[in-house]
N, C-alpha and C positions, 0 to 999 in steps of 0.2 A: 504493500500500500504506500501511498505518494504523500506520506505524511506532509509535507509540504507545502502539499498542492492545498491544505486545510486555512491554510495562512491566505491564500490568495482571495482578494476580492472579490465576492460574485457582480455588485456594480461599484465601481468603483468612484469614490464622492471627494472629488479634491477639497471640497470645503471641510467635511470632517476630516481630514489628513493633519490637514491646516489646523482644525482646533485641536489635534491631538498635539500635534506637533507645540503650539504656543503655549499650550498648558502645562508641559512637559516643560519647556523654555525656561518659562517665570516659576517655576516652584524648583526647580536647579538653582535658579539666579537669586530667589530668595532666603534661599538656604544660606548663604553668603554673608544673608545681614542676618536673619535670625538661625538662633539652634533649634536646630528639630532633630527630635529624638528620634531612636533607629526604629522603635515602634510606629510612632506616625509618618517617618519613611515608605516603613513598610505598607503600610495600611495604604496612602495616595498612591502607589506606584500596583499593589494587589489590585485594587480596583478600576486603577486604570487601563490595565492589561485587560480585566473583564469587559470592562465596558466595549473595547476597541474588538475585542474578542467576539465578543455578542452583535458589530456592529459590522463591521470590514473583513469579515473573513467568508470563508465558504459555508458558516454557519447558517449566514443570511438565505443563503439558497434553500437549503432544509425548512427553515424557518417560513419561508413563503407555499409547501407541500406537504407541509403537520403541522395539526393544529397545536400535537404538543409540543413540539418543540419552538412553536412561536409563542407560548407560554410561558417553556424556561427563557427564550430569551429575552423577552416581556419582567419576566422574575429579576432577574438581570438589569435591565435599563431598569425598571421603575424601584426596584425595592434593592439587591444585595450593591449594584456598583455605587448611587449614588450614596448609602449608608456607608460603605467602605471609606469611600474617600471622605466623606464629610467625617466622620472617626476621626480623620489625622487634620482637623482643623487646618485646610490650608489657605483659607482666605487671606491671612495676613501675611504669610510668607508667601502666596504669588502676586499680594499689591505690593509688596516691597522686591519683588522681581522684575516689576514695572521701571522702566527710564523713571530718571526725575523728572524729567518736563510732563509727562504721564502721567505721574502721581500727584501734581502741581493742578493740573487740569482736573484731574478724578475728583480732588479733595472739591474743587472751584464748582465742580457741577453737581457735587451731594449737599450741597450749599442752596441752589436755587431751588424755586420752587418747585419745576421739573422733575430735578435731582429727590430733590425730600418725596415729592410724590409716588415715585417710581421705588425707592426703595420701602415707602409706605405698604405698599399696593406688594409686593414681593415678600415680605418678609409678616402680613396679615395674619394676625392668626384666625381669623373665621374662613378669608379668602383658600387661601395655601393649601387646609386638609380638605376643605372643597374641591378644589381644583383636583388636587392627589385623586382623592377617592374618584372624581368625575370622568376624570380619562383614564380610568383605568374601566372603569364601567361603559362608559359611549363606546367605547373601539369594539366593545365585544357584540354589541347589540346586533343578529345577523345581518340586515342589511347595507349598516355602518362597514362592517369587516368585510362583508364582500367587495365593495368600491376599495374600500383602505386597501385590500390585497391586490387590487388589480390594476390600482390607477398609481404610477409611481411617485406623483408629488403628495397624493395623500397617503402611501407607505412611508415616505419619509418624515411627513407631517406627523403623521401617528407615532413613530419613535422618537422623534425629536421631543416629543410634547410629553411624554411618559419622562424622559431623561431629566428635562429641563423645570418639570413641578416634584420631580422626586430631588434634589438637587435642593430646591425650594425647600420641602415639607421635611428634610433632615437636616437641614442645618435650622429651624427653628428645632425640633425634636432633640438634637445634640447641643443645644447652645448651656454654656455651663456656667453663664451668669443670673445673676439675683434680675429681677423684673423690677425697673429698667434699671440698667440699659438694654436686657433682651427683651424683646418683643412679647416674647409668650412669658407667661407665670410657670413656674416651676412644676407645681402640681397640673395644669394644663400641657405639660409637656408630656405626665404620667398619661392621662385620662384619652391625650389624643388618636393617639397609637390604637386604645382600645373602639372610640367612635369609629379608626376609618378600617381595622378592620375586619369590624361586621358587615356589610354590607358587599366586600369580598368576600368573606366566607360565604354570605348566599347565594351570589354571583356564580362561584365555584363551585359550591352543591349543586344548585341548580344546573348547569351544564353536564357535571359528572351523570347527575341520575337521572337525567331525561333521556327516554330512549330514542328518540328521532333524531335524526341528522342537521344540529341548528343550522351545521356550515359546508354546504356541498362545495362549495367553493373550492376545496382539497380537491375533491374528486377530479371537478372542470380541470383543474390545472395540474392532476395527476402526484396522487402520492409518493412521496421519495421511499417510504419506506412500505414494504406491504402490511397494513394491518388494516383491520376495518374499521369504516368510519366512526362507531359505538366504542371502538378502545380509545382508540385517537382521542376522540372527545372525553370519554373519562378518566384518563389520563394528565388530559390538558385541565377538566375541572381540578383534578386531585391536588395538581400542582401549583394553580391558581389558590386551591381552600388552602393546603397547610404550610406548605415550602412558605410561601409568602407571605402566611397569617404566624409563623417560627419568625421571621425577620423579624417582623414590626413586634413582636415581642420582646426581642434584641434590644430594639431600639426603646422600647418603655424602659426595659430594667437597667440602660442607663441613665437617660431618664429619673430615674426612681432614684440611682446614687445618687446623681444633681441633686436630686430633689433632699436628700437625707445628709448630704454635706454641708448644704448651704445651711441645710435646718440647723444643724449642729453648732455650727459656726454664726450664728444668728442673722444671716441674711438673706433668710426665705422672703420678700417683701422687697416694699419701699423704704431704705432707709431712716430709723429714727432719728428725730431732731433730736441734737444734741441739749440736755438738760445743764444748765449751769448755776454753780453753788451761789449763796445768797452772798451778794453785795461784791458781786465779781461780772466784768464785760467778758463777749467773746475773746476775747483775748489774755484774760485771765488776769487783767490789772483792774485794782480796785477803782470804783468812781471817783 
């Protein structure tokens, strides 16, 4: 076998190249100015490989002629890669991989109202596990997945959009600051996990135990593997209910430490105002 031949593109997408390639770029160059441990080394470069893996290889071919395996690599973009990498926190070591005229600019435009908007609107917490939950549910709905499988700009559309709200929804989920400055509350970071996913798991029953064929679509375009349509699909549910309902469990019980450190350390919250003894300024000189 041409093991090899596994690595090579089925279509080949200069622009994701391009975004592997620069992300890879600025989190080397970052490294530079901050220490990063060999654990969250680890962890951005694991997941990088998955993702690129799940995306550019001859997997994508598979994945467009089984249903399940465009499950696991659905499992993949939307739940284990982007959790992987957001694990090793690299937002701040690939802005500090950025040129300075870059970071000069970035800073200038998280400043405007644009800027504060957009990272408003990104970082939501009612928006974000919406979003999450939503494209992971609309792509599946048969007549959604048949066009998604057939039409190539909404193939790409459909993974892009999995990548890019799972990306979202863990790095609120992993954020290991007191509210605010994160976005989400501590205890909301536990409970979220669990709201988005139920509604996968039914998603995922439902496909495994129905016996008709939601998605002929396999067929038209000919199965890679032989099995029948009834495995395929129960399969593809199976791995939608638990592999991916096991993540997001991952991702509470860290979560849940956040949650149990901050408590410890008295900064589950909004910082207390400081109390000051009688007949003394903030500053601790008498009137």
């Amino acid at each position: 076998m041409d093991w090899l031949g596994w690595f090579k593109p089925w279509e080949f997408s200069p622009v994701l190249v391009a975004c592997f390639i620069v992300s890879a770029w600025l989190f080397v160059r970052g490294q530079r100015v901050h220490a990063v441990s060999r654990t969250r080394q680890t962890f951005f470069w694991l997941g990088w490989v998955m993702l690129y893996l799940s995306m550019h290889t001859l997997l994508d071919y598979y994945a467009e002629r089984m249903f399940f395996i465009h499950r696991v690599q659905h499992l993949v973009l939307h739940h284990l890669g982007p959790l992987v990498i957001m694990a090793a926190y690299p937002g701040s070591v690939m802005r500090a991989g950025l040129p300075l005229s870059w970071r000069v600019r970035l800073h200038r435009f998280n400043q405007t109202t644009a800027g504060r908007a957009l990272i408003s609107v990104f970082t939501n917490p009612i928006i974000v596990p919406t979003l999450f939950v939503f494209l992971v549910v609309i792509w599946l709905v048969p007549s959604v997945q048949f066009y998604s499988m057939l039409d190539w700009r909404l193939y790409r559309l459909m993974n892009w959009s999995v990548v890019i709200t799972g990306f979202m929804y863990w790095n609120l989920i992993l954020d290991r600051r007191p509210n605010p400055p994160a976005a989400m509350t501590p205890g909301g970071r536990v409970i979220s996990p669990i709201l988005t996913m139920a509604p996968q798991m039914v998603a995922g029953a439902i496909i495994a135990f129905t016996e008709r064929d939601l998605y002929p679509l396999f067929d038209l375009c000919g199965r890679a593997i032989a099995m029948s349509p009834q495995t395929d699909q129960m399969i593809g549910g199976l791995t939608m209910w638990i592999p991916a309902a096991m993540t997001e469990v991952i991702g509470l019980l860290v979560a849940l430490r956040t949650l149990m450190r901050l408590s410890a350390k008295g900064r589950w919250g909004s910082p207390k105002p400081r109390v000051l003894k009688p007949g003394r300024t903030a500053q601790g000189i008498k009137p």
